[in-house]
KETI-401620 format. One record per residue: x, y, z of N, C-alpha, C in turn; residue in three letters. Coordinates in steps of 0.2 Angstrom, whole numbers, plus 5000, padded with zeros to 4 digits. Layout:
XYZXYZXYZALA...
//
This chain:
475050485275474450495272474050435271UNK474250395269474250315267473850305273UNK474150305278474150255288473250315288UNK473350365289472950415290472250395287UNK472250385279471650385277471350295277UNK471850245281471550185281471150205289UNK471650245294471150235300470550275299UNK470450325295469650345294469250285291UNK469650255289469250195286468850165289UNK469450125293469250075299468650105304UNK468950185305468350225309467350185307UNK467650225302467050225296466650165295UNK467050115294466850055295466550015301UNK467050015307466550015312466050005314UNK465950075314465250115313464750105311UNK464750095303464350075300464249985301UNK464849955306464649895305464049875311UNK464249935317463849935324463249945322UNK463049995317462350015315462049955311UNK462249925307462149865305461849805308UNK462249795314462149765320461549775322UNK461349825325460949865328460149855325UNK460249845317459649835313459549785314UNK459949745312460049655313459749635318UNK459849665324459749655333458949655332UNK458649725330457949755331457449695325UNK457849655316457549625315457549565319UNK458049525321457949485325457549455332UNK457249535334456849545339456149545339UNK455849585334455149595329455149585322UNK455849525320455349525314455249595307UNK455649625308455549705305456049685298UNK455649665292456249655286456249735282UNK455949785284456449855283457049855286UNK456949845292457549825298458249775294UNK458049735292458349695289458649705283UNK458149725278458349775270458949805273UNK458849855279459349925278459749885282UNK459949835288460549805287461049785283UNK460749755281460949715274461549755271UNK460949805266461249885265461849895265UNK461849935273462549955276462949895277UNK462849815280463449755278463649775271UNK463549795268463549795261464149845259UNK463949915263464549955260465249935265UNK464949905271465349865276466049835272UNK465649805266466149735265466549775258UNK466049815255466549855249467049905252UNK466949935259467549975261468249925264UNK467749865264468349805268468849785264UNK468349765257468749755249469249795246UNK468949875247469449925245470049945248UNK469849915255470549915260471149865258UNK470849805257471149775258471649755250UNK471249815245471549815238472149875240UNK472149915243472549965244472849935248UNK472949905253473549895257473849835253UNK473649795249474049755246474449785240UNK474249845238474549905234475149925237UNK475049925243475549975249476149925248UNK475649875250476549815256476749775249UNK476249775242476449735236476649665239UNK475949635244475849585244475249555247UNK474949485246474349455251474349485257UNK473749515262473949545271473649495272UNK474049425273473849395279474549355284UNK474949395284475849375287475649385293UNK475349445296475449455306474849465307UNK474749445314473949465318473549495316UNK473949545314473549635312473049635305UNK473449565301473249575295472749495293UNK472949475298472649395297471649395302UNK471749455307471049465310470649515304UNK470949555300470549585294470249535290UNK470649495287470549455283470049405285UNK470149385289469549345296469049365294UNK469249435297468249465297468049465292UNK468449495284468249505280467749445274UNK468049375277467849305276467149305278UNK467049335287466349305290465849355287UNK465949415284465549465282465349415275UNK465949435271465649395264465149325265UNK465349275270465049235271464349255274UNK464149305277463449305280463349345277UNK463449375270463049425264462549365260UNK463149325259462949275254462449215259UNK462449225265461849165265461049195267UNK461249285269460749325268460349325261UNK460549295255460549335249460349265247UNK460549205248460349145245460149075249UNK460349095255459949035259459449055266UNK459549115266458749145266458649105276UNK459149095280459049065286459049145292UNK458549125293458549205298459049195306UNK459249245307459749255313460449205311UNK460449165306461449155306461849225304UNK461549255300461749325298461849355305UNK461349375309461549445314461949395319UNK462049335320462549295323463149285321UNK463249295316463849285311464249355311UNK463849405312464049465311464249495320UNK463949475323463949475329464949455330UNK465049385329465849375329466249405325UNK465849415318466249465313466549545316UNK466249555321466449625324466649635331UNK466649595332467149535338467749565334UNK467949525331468649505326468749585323UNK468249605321468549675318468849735325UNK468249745328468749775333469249765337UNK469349685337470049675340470549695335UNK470349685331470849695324470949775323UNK470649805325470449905324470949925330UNK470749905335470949945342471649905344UNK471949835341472449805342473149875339UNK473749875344474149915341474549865335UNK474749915331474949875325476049875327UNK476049815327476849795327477349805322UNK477649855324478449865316478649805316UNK479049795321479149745321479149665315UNK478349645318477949605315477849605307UNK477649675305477649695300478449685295UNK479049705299479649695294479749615293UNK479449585298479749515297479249485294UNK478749495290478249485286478749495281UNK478749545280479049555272479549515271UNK480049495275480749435275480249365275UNK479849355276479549295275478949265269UNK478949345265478549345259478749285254UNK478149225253478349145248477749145247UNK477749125241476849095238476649035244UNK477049005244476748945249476648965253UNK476949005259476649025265476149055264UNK475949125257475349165259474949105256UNK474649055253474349015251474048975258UNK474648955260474648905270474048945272UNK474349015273473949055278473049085277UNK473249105269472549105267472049065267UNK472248985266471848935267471748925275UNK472348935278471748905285471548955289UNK471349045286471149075288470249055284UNK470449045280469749035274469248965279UNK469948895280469448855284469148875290UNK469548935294469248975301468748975300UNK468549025295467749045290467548995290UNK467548945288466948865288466748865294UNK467348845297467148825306466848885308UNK466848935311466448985313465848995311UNK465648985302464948965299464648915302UNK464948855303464948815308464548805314UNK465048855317464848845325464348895325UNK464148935323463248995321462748955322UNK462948885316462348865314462248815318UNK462748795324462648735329462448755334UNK462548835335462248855341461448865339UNK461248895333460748885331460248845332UNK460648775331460348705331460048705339UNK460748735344460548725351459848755353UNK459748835350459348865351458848825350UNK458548815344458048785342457848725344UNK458348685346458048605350457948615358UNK458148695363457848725368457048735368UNK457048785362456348805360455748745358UNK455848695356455648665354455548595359UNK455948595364455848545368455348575374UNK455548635376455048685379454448715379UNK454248675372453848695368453648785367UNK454048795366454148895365453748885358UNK453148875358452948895349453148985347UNK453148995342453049075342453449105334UNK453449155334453949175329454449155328UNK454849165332455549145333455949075333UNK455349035335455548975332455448955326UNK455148975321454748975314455448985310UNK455749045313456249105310457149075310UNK457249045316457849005316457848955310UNK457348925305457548865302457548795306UNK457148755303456948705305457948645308UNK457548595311458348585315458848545309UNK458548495303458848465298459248495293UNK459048565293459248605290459848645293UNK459848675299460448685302460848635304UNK460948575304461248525306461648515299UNK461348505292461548495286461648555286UNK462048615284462248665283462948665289UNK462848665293463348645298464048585296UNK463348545294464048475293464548485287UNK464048535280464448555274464948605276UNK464948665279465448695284465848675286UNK465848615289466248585292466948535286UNK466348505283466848465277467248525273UNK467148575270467348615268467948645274UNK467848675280468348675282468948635286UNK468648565286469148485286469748485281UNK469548485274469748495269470248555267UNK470148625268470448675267470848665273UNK470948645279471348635284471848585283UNK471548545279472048485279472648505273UNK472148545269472748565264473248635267UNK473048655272473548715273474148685278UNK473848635281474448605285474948555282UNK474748535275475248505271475848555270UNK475448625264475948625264476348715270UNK475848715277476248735279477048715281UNK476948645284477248575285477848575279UNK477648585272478048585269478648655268UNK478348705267478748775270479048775275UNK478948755281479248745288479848705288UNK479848655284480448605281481048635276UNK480748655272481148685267481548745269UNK481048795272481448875275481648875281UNK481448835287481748815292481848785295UNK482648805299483148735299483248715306UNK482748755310482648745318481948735318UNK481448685312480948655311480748625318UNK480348605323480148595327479248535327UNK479248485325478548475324478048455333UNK478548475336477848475344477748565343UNK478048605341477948665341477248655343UNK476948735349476248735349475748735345UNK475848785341475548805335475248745330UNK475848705330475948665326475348565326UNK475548585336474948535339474348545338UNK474248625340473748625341473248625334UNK473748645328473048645323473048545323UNK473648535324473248445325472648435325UNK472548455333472048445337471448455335UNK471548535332471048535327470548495323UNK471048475318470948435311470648355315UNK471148355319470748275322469948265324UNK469848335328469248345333468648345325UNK468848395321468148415315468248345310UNK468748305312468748235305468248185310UNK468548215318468048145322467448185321UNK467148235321466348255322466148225311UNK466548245307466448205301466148135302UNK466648085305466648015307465848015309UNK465948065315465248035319464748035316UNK464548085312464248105306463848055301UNK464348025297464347995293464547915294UNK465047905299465147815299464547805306UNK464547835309464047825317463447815318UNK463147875313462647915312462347935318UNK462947965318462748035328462348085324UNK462048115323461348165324461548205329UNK461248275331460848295335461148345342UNK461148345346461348395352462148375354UNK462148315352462948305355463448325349UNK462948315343463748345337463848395339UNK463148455341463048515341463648535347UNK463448495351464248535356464948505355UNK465048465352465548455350465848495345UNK465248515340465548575336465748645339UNK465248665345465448715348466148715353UNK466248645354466948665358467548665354UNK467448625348467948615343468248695343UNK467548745339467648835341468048855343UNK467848845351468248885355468748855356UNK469248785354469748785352470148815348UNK469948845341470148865337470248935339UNK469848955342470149045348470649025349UNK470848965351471248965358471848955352UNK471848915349472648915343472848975339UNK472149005338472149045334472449115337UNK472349125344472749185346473249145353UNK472949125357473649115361474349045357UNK473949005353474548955351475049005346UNK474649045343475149115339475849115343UNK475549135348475949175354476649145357UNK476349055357476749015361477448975356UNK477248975350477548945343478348955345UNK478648935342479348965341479448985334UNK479048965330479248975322478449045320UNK478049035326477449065321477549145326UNK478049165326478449215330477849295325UNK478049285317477449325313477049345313UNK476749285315476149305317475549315323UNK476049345326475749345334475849455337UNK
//
């Protein structure tokens, strides 16, 4: 009954998140803020059906859901939704929303149509420690920054296209000027520097204590390195360099699709991140 009434859920939500989209797409295109009110809207019952879910399956498992794939892509989504409620509602930057949500549903349907693993799930439960759901939900949280992030750097790109090509028009008006998306970007990013830095302590620290075939080249394990190094160098450049401009903005975008790439194939390749894959 339980399995039953989360997949109408999930149906359900979809749906309304597609629709959502759809409005988002049409203000984005004309400028239409009814268009955008009733997006909004329905994001809205989006992220309470997401809430409710996510209060009931933790009722169910009588724990945090973020131990396996299945559970750590909800959570995900559930992150970039809240995040692009709140900067629809206070910082007022048009299209990071509908690009924000764009990946948000990305991540949901892979998370809806992915089959869910018993497996996965049993060895979750044999692995339940505050320290690990803490590890996890912080560097799912940092993801959220970076992603916010990379929105707001691709935005950057658009807008320095339009603006060197001299595109005047609405649409340039509507992105937010470039200082703006540039600092909102760099805050993202310190924000998710920091919430990374602390999940890999004490990932690092649980990985020691519980297990006793600890590996630190593990994949997984490199690769959020790699991570941490690349967003502290785009920090650096930032602030000790004073790099500005189209090169942080791709820097930030590759950093990105790094973090794709740790975040489902390094799963995969781990010998100890076996759960979450």
């Amino acid at each position: 009954m339980f399995e039953q009434t989360m997949t109408r859920l999930h149906e359900l939500m979809i749906v309304l998140y597609a629709i959502s989209i759809l409005f988002y797409f049409i203000d984005f295109l004309n400028k239409n803020r009814k268009a955008n009110l009733f997006a909004f809207w329905l994001l809205a019952i989006v992220w309470v059906l997401q809430t409710i879910f996510l209060f009931l399956y933790m009722i169910n498992t009588g724990r945090f859901p973020v131990l396996t794939i299945f559970e750590g892509l909800y959570f995900y989504a559930w992150v970039l939704i809240t995040l692009s409620l709140v900067i629809n509602r206070l910082l007022r930057v048009d299209f990071t929303v509908f690009f924000t949500n764009v990946l948000g549903f990305i991540i949901m349907a892979i998370h809806t149509f992915a089959p869910v693993q018993v497996e996965s799930q049993a060895m979750a439960e044999q692995l339940v420690s505050e320290l690990l759901l803490i590890h996890i939900t912080m560097a799912i949280l940092s993801y959220g920054a970076f992603s916010l992030s990379f929105v707001f750097s691709l935005l950057y790109l658009l807008q320095f296209k339009l603006l060197k090509e001299k595109k005047w028009g609405q649409r340039l008006w509507r992105i937010s000027d470039l200082s703006k998306l540039e600092k909102i970007s760099y805050i993202s990013n310190s924000i998710g520097v920091a919430m990374l830095l602390l999940s890999l302590i004490l990932g690092l620290q649980w990985a020691y204590i519980k297990l006793p075939e600890f590996l630190w080249y593990d994949p997984k394990i490199v690769g959020s390195f790699i991570l941490l190094i690349l967003y502290s160098s785009y920090l650096y450049l930032r602030i000790k360099k004073n790099v500005f401009g189209k090169s942080l903005a791709f820097l930030n975008v590759a950093a990105f699709l790094i973090i794709l790439i740790n975040f489902f194939l390094g799963s995969r390749l781990s010998s100890f991140h076996f759960w979450y894959s």
